[in-house]
TORPA-760728 format. One record per atom (N, C-alpha, C, CB): residue number from 1; atom name; x, y, z. Coordinates in steps of 0.02 Angstrom, whole numbers. Each point is the difference from the previous one (the first is absolute). Glycine has a CB too. Layout:
N
[NUM,CA,[X,Y,Z]]
...
This chain:
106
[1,N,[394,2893,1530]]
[1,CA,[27,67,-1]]
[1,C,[-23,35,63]]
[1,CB,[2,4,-127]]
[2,N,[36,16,165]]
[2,CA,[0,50,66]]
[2,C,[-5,66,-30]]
[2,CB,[77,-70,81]]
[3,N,[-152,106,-44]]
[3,CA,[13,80,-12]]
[3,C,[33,42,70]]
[3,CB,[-114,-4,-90]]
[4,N,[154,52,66]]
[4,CA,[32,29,70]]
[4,C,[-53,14,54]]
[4,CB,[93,58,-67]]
[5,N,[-69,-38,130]]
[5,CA,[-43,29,32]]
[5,C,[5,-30,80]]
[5,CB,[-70,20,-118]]
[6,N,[80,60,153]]
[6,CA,[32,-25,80]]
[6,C,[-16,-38,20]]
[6,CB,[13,66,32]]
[7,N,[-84,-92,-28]]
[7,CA,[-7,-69,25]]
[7,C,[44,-63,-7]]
[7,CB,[-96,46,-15]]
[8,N,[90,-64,-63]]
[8,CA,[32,-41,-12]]
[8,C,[72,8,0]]
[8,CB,[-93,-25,-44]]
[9,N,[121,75,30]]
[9,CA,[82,8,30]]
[9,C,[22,-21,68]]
[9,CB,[-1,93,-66]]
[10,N,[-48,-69,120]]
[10,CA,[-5,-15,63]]
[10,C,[41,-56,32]]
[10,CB,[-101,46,-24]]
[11,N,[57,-95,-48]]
[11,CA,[-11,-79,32]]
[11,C,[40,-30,-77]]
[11,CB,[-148,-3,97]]
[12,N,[194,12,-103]]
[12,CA,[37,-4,-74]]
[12,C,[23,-71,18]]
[12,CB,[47,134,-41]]
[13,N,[-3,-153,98]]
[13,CA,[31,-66,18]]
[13,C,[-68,-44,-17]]
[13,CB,[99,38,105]]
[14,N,[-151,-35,-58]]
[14,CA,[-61,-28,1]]
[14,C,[-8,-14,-53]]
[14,CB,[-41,43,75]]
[15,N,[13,8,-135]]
[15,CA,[-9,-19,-42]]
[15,C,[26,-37,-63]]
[15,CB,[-42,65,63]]
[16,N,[118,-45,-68]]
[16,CA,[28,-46,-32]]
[16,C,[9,-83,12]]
[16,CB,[39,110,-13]]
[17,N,[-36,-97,94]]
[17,CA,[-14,-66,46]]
[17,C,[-35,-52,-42]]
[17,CB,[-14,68,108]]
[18,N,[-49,-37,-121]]
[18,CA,[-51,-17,-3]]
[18,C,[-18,-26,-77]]
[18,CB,[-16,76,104]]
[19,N,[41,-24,-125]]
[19,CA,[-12,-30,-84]]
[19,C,[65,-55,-10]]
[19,CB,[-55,134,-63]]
[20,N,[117,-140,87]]
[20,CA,[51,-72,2]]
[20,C,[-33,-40,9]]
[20,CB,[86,26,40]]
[21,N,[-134,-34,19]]
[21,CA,[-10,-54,41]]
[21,C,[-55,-35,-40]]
[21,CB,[38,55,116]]
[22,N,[-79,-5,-167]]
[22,CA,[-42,-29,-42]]
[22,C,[7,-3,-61]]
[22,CB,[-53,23,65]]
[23,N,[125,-12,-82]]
[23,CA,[38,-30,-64]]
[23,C,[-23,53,-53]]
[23,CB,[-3,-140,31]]
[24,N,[-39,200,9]]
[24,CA,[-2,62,-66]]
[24,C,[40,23,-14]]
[24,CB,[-72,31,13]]
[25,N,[103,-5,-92]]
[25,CA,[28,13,-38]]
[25,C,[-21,88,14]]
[25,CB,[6,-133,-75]]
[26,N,[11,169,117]]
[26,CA,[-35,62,-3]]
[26,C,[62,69,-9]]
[26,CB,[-111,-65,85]]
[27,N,[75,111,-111]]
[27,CA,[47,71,-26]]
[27,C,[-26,42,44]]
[27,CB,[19,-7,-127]]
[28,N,[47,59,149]]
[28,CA,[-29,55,46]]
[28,C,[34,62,-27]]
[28,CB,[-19,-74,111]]
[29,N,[-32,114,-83]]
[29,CA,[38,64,-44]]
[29,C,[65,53,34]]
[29,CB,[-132,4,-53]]
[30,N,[150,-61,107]]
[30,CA,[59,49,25]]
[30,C,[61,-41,23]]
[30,CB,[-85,89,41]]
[31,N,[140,-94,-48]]
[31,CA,[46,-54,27]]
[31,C,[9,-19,61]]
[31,CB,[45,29,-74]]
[32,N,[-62,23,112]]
[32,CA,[5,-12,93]]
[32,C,[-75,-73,1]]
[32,CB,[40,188,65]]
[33,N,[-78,-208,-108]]
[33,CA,[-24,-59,3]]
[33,C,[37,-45,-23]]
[33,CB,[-89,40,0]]
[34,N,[140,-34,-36]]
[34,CA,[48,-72,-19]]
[34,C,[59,-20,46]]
[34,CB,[-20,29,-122]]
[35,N,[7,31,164]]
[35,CA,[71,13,40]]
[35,C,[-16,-37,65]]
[35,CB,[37,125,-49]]
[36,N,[-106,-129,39]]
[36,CA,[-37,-21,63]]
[36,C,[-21,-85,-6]]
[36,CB,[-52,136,15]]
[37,N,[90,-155,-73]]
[37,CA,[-14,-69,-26]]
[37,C,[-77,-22,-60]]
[37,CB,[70,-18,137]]
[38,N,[-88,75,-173]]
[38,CA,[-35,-17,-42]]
[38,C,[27,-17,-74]]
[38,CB,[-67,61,78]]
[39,N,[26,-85,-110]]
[39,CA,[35,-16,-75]]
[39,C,[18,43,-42]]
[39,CB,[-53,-76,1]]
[40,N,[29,151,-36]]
[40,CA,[24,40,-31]]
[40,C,[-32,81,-4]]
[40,CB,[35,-116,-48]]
[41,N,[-29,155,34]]
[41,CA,[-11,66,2]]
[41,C,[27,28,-45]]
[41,CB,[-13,-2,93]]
[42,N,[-38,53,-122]]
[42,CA,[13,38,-68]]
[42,C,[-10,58,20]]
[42,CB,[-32,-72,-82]]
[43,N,[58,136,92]]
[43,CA,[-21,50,35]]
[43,C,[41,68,-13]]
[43,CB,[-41,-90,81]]
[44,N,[23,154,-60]]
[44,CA,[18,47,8]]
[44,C,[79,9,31]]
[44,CB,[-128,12,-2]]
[45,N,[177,24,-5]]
[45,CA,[83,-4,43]]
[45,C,[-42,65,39]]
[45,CB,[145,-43,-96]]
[46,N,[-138,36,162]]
[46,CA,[-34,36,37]]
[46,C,[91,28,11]]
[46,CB,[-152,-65,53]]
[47,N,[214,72,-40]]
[47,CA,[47,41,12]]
[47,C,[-1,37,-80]]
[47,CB,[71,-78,109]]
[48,N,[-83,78,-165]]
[48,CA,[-4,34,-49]]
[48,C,[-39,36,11]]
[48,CB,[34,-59,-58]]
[49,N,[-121,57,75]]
[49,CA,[-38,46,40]]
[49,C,[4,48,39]]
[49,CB,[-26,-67,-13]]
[50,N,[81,63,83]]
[50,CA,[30,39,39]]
[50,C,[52,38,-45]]
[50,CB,[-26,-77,101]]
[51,N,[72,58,-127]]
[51,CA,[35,41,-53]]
[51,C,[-41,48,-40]]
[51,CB,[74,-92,-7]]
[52,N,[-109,95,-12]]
[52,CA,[-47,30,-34]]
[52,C,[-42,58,21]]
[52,CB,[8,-101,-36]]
[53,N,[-40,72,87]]
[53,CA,[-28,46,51]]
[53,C,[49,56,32]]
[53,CB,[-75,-99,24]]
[54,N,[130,82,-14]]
[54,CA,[61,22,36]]
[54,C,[21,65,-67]]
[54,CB,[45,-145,83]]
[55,N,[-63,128,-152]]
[55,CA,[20,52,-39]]
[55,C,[-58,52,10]]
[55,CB,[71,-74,-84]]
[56,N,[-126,67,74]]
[56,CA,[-36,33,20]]
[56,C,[-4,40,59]]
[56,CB,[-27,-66,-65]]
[57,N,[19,63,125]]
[57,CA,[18,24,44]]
[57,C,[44,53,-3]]
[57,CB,[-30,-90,30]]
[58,N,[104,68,-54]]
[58,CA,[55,42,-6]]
[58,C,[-27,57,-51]]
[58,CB,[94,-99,26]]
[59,N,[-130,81,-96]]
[59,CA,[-32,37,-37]]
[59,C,[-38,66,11]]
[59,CB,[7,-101,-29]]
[60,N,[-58,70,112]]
[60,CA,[-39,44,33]]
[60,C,[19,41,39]]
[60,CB,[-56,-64,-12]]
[61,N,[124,20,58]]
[61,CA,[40,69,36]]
[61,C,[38,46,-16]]
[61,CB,[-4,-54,55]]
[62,N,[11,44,-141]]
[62,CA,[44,52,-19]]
[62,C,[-34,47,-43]]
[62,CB,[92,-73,12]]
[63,N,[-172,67,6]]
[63,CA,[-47,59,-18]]
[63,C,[-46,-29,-72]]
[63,CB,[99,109,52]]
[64,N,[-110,-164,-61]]
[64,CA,[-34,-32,-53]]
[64,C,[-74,5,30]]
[64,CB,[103,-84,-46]]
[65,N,[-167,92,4]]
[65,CA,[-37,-6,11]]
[65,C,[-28,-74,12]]
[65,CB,[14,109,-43]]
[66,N,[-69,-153,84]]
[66,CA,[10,-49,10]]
[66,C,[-59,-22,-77]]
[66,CB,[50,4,161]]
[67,N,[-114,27,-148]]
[67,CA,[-28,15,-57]]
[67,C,[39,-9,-85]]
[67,CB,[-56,75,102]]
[68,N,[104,-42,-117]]
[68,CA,[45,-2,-54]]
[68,C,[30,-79,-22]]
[68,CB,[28,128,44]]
[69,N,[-10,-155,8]]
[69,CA,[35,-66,11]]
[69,C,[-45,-37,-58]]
[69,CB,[41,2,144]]
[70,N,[-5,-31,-167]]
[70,CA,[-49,-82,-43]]
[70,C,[1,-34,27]]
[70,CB,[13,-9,-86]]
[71,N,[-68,-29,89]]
[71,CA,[-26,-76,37]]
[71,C,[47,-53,-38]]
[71,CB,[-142,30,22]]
[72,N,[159,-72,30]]
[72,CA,[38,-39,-34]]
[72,C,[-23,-75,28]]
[72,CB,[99,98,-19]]
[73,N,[-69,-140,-24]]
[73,CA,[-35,-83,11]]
[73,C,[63,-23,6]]
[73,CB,[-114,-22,-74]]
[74,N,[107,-45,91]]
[74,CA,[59,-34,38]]
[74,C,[36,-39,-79]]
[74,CB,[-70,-28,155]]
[75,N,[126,38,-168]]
[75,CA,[27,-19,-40]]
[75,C,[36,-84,-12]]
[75,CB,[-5,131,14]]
[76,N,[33,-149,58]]
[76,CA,[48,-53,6]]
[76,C,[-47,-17,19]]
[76,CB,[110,11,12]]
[77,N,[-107,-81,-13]]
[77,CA,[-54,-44,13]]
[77,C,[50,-80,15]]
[77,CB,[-111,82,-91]]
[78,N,[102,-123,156]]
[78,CA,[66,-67,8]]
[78,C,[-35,-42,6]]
[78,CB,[93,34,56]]
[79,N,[-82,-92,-62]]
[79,CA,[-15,-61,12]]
[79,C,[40,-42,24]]
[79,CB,[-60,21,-65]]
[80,N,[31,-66,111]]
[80,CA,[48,-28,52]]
[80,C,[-30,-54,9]]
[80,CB,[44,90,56]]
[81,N,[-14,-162,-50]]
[81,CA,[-14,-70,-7]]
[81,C,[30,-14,61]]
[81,CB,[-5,-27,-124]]
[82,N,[-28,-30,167]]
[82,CA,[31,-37,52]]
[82,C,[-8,-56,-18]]
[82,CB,[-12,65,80]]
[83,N,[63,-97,-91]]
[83,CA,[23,-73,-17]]
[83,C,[-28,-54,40]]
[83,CB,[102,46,-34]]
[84,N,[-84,-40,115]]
[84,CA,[-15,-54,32]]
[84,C,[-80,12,22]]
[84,CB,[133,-24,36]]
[85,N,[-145,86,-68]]
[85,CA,[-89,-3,-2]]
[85,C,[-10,-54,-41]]
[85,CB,[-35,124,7]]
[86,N,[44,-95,-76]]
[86,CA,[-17,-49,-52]]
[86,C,[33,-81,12]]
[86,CB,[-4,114,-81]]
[87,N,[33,-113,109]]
[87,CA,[24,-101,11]]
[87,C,[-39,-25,54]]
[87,CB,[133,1,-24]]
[88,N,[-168,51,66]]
[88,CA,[-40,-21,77]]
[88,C,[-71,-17,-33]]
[88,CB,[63,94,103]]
[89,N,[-83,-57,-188]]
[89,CA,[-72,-21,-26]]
[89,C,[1,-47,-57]]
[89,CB,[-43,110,32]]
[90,N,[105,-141,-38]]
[90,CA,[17,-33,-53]]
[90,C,[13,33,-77]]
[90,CB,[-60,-75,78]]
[91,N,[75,131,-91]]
[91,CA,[9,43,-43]]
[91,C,[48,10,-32]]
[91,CB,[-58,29,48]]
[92,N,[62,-45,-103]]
[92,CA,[60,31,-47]]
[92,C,[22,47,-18]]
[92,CB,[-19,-54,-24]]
[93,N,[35,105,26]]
[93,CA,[17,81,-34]]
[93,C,[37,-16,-62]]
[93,CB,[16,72,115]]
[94,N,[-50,-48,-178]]
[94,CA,[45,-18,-36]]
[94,C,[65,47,-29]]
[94,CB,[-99,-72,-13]]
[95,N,[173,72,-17]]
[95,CA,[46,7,-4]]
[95,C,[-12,69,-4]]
[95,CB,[43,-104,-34]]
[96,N,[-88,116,-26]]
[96,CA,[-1,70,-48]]
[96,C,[-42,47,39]]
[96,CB,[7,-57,-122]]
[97,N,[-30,31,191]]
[97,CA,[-48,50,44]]
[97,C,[51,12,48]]
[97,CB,[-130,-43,-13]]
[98,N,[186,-10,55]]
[98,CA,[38,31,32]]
[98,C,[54,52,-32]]
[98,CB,[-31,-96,63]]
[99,N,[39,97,-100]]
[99,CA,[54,30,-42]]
[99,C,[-30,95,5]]
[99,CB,[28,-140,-103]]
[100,N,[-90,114,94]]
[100,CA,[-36,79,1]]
[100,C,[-4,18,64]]
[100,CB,[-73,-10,-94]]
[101,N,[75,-15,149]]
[101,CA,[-30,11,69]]
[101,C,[53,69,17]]
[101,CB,[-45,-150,45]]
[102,N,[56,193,-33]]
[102,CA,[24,47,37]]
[102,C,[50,-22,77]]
[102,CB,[-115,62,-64]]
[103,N,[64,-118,96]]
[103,CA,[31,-18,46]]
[103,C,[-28,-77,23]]
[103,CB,[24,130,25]]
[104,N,[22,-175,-20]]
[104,CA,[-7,-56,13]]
[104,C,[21,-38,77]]
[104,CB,[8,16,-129]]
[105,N,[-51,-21,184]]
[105,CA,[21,-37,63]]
[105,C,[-12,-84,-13]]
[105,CB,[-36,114,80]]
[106,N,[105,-127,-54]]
[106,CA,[2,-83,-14]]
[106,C,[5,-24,68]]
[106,CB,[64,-9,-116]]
């Protein structure tokens, strides 16, 4: 399991690189690591985030207190499988996990 964090985003190719090349089976918590050729990611929809934020804002310029606002937590949550990750570590995904995946690169 990958925890976020600029560093390691940095070097996301690298690291996915890296866990293929050593046949780890590894999860990251944002898709721009699967995108980058890692095996899977369970994570936050960061454009639902911006939507969100974006209500707020509008909220604040039309005289809302920012104080008043409720805190809010991230609701959508995706998961995203890379296939020819999983065939590069010898890995199976099975049927009833792709079916759930949000988004699947083959």
């Amino acid at each position: 399991m990958m925890v976020a964090g600029a560093v390691a985003g940095g070097h996301r190719t690298q690291v996915a690189e890296l866990a293929v090349k050593n046949r780890l089976p590894t999860m990251y918590p944002q898709n721009i690591y699967v995108e980058a050729g890692g095996l899977m990611s369970y994570g936050t929809n960061y454009p639902e985030l911006d939507r969100r934020a974006a209500t707020y804002v509008d909220k604040i310029l039309k005289g809302a207190k920012p104080a008043d606002l409720p805190v809010e937590q991230p609701t959508k949550f995706e998961l995203m499988i890379n296939l020819k990750a999983a065939k590069q570590i010898g890995l199976t995904i099975p049927p009833n996990v792709l079916v759930r995946a949000d988004k699947v690169l083959k």
